[in-house]
C-alpha positions as CSV (number, residue, x, y, z in Angstrom):
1,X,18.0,51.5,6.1
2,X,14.2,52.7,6.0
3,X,15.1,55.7,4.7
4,X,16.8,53.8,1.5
5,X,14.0,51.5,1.4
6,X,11.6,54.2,1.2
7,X,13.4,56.1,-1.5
8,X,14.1,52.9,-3.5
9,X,10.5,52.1,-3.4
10,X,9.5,55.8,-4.5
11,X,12.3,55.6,-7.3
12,X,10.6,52.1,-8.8
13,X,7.0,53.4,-8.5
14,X,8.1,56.6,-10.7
15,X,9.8,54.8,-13.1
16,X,7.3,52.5,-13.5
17,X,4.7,55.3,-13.9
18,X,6.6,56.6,-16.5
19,X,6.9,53.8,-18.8
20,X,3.1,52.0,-17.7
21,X,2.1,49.5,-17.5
22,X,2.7,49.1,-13.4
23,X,1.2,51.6,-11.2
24,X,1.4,51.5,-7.0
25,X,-2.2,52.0,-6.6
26,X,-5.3,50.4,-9.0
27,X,-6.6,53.1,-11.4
28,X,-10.1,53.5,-10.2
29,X,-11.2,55.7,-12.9
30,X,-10.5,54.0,-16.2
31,X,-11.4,54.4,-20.0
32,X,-11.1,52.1,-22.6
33,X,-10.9,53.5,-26.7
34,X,-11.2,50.4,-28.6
35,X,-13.3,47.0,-28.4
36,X,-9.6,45.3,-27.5
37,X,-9.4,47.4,-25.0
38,X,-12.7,46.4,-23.8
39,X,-12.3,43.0,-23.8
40,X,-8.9,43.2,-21.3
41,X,-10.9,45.7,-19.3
42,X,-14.3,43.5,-18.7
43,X,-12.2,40.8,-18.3
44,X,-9.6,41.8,-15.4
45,X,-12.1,45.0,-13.4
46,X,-15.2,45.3,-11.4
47,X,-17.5,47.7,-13.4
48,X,-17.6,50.5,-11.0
49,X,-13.5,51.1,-11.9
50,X,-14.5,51.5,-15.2
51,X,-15.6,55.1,-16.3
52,X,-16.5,54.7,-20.0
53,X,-15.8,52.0,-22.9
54,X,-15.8,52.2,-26.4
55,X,-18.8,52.4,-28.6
56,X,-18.2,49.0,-29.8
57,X,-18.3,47.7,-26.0
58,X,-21.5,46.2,-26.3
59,X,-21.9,45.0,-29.5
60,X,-22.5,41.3,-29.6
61,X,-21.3,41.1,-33.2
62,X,-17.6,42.1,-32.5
63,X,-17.4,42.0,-28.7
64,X,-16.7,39.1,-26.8
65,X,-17.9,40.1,-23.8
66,X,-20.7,42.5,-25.3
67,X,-23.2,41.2,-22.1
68,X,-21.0,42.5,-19.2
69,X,-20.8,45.9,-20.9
70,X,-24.4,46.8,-20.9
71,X,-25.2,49.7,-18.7
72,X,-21.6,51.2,-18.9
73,X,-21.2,54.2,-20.0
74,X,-19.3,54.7,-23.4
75,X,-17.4,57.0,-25.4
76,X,-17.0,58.4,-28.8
77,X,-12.9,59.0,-27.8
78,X,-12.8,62.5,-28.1
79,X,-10.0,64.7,-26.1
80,X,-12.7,66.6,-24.6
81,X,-15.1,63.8,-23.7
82,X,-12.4,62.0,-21.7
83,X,-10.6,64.9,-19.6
84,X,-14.5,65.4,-18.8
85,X,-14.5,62.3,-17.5
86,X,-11.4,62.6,-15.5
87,X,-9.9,59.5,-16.1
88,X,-6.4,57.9,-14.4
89,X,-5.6,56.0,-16.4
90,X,-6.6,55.4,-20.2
91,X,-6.4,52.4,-22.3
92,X,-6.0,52.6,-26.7
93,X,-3.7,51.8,-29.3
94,X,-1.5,53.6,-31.9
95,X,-4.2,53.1,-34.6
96,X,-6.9,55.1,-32.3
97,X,-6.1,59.3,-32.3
98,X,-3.1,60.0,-32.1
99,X,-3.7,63.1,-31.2
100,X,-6.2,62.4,-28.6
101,X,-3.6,60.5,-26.9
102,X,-1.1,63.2,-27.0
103,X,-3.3,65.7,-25.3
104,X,-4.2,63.6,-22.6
105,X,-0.3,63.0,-22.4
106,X,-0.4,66.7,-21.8
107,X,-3.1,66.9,-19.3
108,X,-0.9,64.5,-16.8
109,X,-3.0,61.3,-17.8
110,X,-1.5,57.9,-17.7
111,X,-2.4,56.3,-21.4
112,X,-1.7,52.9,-22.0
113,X,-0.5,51.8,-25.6
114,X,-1.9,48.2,-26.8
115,X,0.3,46.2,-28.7
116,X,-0.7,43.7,-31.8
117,X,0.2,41.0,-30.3
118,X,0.7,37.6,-32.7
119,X,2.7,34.8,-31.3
120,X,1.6,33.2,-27.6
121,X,4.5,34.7,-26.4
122,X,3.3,38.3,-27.6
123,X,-0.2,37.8,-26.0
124,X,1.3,36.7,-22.9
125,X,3.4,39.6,-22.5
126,X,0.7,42.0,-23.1
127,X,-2.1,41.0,-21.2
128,X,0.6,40.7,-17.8
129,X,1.4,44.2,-19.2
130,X,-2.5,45.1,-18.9
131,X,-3.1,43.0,-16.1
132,X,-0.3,44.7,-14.2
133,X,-1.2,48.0,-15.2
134,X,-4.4,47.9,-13.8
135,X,-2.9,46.0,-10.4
136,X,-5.1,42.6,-11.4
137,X,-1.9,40.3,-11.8
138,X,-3.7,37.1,-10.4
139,X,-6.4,37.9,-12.8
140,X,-4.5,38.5,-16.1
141,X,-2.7,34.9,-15.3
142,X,-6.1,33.0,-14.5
143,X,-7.4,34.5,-17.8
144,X,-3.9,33.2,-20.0
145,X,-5.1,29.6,-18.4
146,X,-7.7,29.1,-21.3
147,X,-5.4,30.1,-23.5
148,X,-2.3,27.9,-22.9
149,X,-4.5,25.1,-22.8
150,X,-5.5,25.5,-26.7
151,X,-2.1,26.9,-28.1
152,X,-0.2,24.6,-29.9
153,X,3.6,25.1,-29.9
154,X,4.3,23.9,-33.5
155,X,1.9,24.6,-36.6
156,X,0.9,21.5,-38.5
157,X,2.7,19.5,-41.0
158,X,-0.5,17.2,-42.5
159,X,-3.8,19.3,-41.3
160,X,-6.4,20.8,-43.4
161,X,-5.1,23.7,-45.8
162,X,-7.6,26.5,-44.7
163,X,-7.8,29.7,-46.6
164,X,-8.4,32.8,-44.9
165,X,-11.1,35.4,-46.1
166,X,-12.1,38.6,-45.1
167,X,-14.2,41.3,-47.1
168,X,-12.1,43.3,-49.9
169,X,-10.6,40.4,-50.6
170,X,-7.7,40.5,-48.0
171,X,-6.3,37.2,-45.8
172,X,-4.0,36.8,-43.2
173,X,-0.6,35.4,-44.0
174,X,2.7,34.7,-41.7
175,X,3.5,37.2,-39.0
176,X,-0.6,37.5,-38.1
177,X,-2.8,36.7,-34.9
178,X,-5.6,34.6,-37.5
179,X,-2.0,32.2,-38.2
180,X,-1.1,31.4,-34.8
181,X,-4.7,30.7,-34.0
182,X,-5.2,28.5,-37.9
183,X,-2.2,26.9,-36.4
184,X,-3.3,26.5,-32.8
185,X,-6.1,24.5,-33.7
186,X,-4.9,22.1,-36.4
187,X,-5.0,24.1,-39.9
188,X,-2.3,25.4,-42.2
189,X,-2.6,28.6,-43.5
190,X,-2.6,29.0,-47.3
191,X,-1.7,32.3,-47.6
192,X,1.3,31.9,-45.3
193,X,2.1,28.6,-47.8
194,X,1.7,31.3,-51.1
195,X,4.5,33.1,-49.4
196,X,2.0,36.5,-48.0
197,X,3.2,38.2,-44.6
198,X,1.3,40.3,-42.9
199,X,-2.5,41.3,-43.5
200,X,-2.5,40.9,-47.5
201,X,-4.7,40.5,-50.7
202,X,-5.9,36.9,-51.9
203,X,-6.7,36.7,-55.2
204,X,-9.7,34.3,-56.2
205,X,-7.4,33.3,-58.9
206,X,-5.2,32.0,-56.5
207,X,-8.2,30.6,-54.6
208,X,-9.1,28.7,-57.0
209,X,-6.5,27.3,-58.5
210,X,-4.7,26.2,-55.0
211,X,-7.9,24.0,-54.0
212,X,-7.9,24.9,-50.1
213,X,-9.8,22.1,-48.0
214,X,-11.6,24.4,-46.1
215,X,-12.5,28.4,-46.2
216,X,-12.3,30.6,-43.3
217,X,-14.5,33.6,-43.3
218,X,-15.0,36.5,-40.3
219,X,-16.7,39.8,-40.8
220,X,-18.9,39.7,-43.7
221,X,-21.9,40.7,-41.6
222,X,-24.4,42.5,-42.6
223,X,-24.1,46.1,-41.2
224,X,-20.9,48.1,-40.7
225,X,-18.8,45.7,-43.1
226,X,-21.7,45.5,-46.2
227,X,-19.9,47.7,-48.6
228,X,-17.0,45.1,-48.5
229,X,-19.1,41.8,-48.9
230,X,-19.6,41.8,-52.7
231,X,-16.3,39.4,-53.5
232,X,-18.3,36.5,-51.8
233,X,-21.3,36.5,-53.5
234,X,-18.8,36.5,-56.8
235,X,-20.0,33.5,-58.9
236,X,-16.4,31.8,-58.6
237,X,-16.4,32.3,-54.9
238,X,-19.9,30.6,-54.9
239,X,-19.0,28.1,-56.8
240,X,-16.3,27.2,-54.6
241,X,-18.2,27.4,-51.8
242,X,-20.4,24.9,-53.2
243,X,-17.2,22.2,-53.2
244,X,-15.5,22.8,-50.2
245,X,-17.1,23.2,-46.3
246,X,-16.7,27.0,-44.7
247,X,-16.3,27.7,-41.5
248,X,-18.1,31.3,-40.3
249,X,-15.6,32.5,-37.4
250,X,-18.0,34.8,-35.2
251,X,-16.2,38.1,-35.5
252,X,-16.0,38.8,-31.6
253,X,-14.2,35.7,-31.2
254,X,-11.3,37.6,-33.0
255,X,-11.8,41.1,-33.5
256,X,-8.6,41.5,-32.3
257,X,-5.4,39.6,-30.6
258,X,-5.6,38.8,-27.2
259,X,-5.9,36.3,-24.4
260,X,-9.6,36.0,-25.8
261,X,-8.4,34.3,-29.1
262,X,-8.9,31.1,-27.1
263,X,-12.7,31.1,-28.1
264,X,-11.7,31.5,-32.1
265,X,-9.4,28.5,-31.7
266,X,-11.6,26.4,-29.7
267,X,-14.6,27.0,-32.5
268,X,-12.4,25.7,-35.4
269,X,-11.5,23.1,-33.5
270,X,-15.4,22.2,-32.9
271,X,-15.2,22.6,-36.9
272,X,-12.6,20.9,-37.7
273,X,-12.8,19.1,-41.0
C-alpha cells in the first residue's frame, strides 16, 4: 500500500512537471520575460524567489506594480542571460522568443507559457495555473477576490456606448480583454456593435459618424508609444474630443489580461458617464 502510494505520488508529480503549471516543491529561482509576467509574479512571491524580471518591471507607466519591483534585478530575455542565472522555473508567453524558450526547453528548464486570457473564466484559469505553478494556491485565490467583485456576468443593454482607442488607430472589438472589462463596468463597446473581433482598425470615419458617448484612450504616452500618437491630435479627432468626455485609462491598469484588470474596471467605473 506505501509502496503504491509512493509511486502514485511520483507518477502525478512527473506528469505534472511535464505539462506545468504544478510543481511538488516552490521554484525558488524564478524569471519573469514580460511585464504580465511580472505582475503575477510580484503579486503571488516574496522577492528573494524571484531571480530577475523584465525590463518593463518597474516602469510606473505600464506596470501595475512598478513600486515592488524596484531593486530587482532585471533582464533583457536573452538565452544566455537566463541559463546564467540558473533559473527553475521561467515565466513568458508565445509572443516573447520563441527561440529563447526552446533553448531553455533544452537546457532542462521548466518554462511557463502565459495565456491571453479574455473572458473571467479565462483569467481565472490562468492565474490558478500561475498560482499553482509557483505553489501560491491560497494567494492566486485571495488575488481573483478583487476581481470577482467588479466582473459583471452579462454586458450592458442601455449603458454608455464607449469607443475604444489606441495609437495607429486600432480598438478592441468582441473576443478581447478591453470588452469584458468596457463590459464589466457598465459600457458597451462600439467596435464589438460595428461587428470588429479581435484587436482591429477604427476608422475616424466610423468614429464620427457613429457618435460614441464616451472615448476610451490607453497608451498614447509620450515615450515608447510617440511615433503612434499622431491620429489623436487629427483635427477630426480633436474636434470630437471637444463634444464628447474621454476617459485616459492609465496603461498599467491594462497592459495586459489578468487578475489585475480589476484596477482598469474599477477606474471607469469612478468615470463613468
Amino acid at each position: 500500500m506505501v509502496l503504491r502510494t509512493l509511486c502514485g505520488g511520483f507518477l502525478f508529480a512527473t506528469v505534472s512537471l511535464f505539462h506545468m503549471p504544478v510543481q511538488a516543491d516552490k521554484p525558488q529561482r524564478i524569471v519573469s520575460l514580460n511585464v504580465c509576467a511580472d505582475q503575477y509574479l510580484l503579486g503571488l512571491v516574496e522577492p528573494n524567489r524571484i531571480v530577475a524580471l523584465s525590463e518593463d518591471a518597474a516602469n510606473p507607466q505600464i506596470s501595475l506594480q512598478y513600486e515592488k519591483a524596484q531593486g530587482i534585478h532585471t533582464t533583457r530575455g536573452t538565452a544566455e542571460e537566463i541559463l546564467l542565472l540558473k533559473p527553475d522555473l521561467v515565466i513568458t508567453n508565445k509572443w516573447r522568443g520563441a527561440k529563447t524558450t526552446e533553448i531553455l526547453r533544452q537546457s532542462g528548464i521548466p518554462v511557463l507559457m502565459l495565456a491571453l486570457p479574455v473572458t473571467y473564466e479565462q483569467i481565472e484559469a490562468e492565474t490558478r495555473k500561475v498560482a499553482d505553478a509557483l505553489g501560491e494556491g491560497e494567494k492566486g485565490e485571495a488575488l481573483l477576490t478583487d476581481l470577482k467583485n467588479t466582473m459583471s456576468v452579462a454586458p450592458p443593454e442601455d449603458g454608455p456606448l464607449a469607443a475604444y482607442f489606441m495609437p495607429g488607430g486600432y480598438s478592441a472589438g468582441q473576443n478581447t480583454f478591453v470588452e469584458t472589462v468596457l463590459h464589466a463596468a457598465g459600457y458597451r463597446n462600439l467596435a464589438s456593435e460595428l461587428g470588429l473581433t479581435g484587436w482591429s482598425s477604427l476608422s475616424l470615419e466610423e468614429l464620427v459618424l457613429k457618435k460614441p458617448d464616451v472615448l476610451v484612450m490607453s497608451f498614447f504616452s509620450k515615450g515608447k508609444y510617440s511615433l503612434s500618437t499622431r491620429l489623436r491630435q487629427h483635427s477630426a479627432m480633436q474636434e470630437l474630443m471637444k463634444k464628447i468626455p474621454v476617459i485616459d485609462v492609465p496603461d498599467k491598469y491594462w497592459a495586459c489580461g489578468g487578475w489585475f484588470l480589476f484596477e482598469a474596471i474599477h477606474y471607469l467605473k469612478g468615470k463613468k458617464v
